[in-house]
C-alpha positions, 0 to 999 in steps of 0.5 A, spaced: 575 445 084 577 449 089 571 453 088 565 448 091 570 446 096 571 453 099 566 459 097 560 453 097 560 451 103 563 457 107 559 461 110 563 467 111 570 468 107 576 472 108 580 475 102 587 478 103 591 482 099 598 486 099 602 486 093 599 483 087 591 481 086 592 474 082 591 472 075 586 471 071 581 465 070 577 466 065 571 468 069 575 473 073 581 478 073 584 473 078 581 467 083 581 470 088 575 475 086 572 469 082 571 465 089 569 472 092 564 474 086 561 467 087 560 467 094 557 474 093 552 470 088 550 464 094 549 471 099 555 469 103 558 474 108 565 476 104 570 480 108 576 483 104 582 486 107 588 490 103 594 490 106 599 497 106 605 494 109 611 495 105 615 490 101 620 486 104 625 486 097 628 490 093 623 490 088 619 497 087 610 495 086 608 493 080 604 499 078 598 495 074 597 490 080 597 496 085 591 499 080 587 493 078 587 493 086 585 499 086 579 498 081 576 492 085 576 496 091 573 502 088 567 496 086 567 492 092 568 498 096 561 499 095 557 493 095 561 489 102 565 490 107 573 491 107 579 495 110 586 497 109 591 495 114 598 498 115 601 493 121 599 485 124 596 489 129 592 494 126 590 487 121 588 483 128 585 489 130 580 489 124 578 482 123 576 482 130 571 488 130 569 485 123 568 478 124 564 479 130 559 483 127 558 479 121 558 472 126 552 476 128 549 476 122 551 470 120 548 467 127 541 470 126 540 469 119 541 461 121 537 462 127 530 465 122 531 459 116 530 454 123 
């Protein structure tokens, strides 16, 4: 289960989404916030990143994906760190100053439990 072999024993974890927010599980509305809620549960460090690019094809946005986005991200929003990037550059630039700050967290809550 791809579960026990990822949010089990990651310590921090990096979700992205552009267009679609994935299918659901049965336990969650897609997998990947059903790997996101069950590393939240085991207090690890969640980043989650939306992409606001442009689609490459021809093919307008699907509406219902674009609101269940929305609807995580008003939920999520509140409780753990995410951002919205528009280009690489932008995104590069975010997980950067991100991941440094939750290293730190992740160093010092590992130093304490020594």
């Amino acid at each position: 289960m791809i579960n026990r072999q990822f949010a089990d024993r990651a310590d921090i974890v990096l979700a992205i989404f552009w267009r679609r927010f994935g299918s659901p599980t049965g336990k969650a509305s897609s997998g990947t916030k059903e790997e996101i809620d069950r590393a939240q549960r085991r207090h690890k460090k969640v980043m989650v990143y939306f992409s606001q690019r442009p689609a490459t094809g021809k093919e307008p946005p699907d509406s219902r994906e674009q609101a269940r986005m929305e609807r995580f991200k008003r939920r999520y929003g509140r409780n753990a760190l995410y951002g919205i990037y528009g280009s690489v550059q932008e995104f590069q630039s975010a997980v950067r100053k991100d991941l440094a700050l939750v290293m730190r967290e992740v160093l010092e809550t590992t130093r304490k439990k020594r």
